[in-house]
N, C-alpha and C positions, 0 to 999 in steps of 0.2 A: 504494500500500500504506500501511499506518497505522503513523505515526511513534511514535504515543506514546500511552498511555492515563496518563491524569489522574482518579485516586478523591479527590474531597471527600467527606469523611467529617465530617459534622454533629454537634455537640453534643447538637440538640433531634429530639424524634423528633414534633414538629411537622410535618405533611403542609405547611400556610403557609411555615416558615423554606425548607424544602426547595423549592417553587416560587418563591420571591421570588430565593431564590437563584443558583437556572437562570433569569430574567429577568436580574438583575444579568451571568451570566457568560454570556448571549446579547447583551446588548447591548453588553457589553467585545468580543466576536468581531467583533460588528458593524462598532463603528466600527475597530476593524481592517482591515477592507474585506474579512472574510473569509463564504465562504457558510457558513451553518449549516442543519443539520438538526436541529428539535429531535424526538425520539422518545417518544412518548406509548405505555401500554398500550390507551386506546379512544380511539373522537375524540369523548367528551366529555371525557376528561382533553386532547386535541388543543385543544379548544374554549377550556378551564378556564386553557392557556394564553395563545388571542388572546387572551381578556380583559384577564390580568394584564397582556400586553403592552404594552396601554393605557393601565394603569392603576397598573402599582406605583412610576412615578417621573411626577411632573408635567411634568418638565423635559425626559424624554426621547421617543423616537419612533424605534420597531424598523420598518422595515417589515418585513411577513408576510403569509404567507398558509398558510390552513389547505389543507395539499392533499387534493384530492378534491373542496374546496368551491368553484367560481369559480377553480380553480389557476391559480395565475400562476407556473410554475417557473422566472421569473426573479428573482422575490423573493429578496433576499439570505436571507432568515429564512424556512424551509419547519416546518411545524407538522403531524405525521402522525404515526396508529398505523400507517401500513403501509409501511416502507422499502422494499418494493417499488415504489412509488412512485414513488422518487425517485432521480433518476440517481449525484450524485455532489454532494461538499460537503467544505471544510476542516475544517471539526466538526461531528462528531455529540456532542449535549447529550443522553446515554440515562436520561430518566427512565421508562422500561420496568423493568419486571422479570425482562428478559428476555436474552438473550446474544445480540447485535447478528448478521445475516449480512451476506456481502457486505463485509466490512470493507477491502476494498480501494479502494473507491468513498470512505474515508473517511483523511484526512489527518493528524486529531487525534481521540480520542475522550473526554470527558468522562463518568465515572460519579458522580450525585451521591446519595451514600447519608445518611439519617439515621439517628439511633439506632435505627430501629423494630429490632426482634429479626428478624423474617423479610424484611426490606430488606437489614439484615446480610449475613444465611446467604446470602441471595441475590449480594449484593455479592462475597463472599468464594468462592464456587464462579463468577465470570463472572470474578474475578481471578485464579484458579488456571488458568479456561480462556486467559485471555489470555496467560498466562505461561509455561504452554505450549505457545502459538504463537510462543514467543520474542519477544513485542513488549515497547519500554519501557515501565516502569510505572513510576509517579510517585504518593508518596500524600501529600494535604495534609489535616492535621487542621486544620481550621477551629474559631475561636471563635464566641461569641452574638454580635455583630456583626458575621459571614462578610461579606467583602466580594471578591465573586471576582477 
């Protein structure tokens, strides 16, 4: 069952700050030795993250895989619009717009919202539902420098 949901709550309503951000706090899970699920709305947005994965630190190296594509569901790092998918994971990273199922399958869950206006509203009605399933809620207002 899910111990806790964690809302980073963004400064910029920057679509970039918000993915760079979910790489930063997939690779702090990482080297945790924890599995992650990260939650995409399409699997090009699933895609838009191997990229980053790659690419937003020089220094580091997530392993992943996109599932559906070549799946390797032993990847610590799983990348999908379909949590169906996918069996089970320490964290799910939901940058969906969507209100996660199945949440038992998941240990921790990360919501990472920016300023947009309907990310918000959206954030705010998947925080009421959560809070209603009596889970912990955790909110971090994040600076322009977020560092997860």
């Amino acid at each position: 069952m899910t111990d806790r949901v964690d809302f980073y709550v963004l400064k910029s309503s920057t679509a970039a700050q918000r993915w760079t951000f979910a790489c930063r706090l997939t690779e702090k899970a990482y080297l945790l030795d924890l599995r992650v699920v990260v939650w995409s709305d399409t699997a090009a947005d699933a895609k838009l993250m191997d990229e980053l994965l790659w690419t937003f630190n020089e220094r580091s190296f997530v392993p992943h895989t996109v599932t559906g594509v070549a799946s390797d569901d032993t990847a610590p790092v799983q990348l999908t619009p379909d949590l169906d998918s996918v069996a089970k994971a320490d964290l799910l990273v939901n940058l969906s717009r969507r209100m996660p199922g199945g949440l038992e399958r998941f240990s921790r869950i990360a919501e990472i919202l920016d300023a947009d206006d309907e990310r918000r509203r959206l954030g705010r009605a998947r925080f009421k539902a959560y809070r209603d399933l009596k889970l912990l809620l955790e909110t971090h207002q994040m600076d322009e420098a977020a560092d997860a």
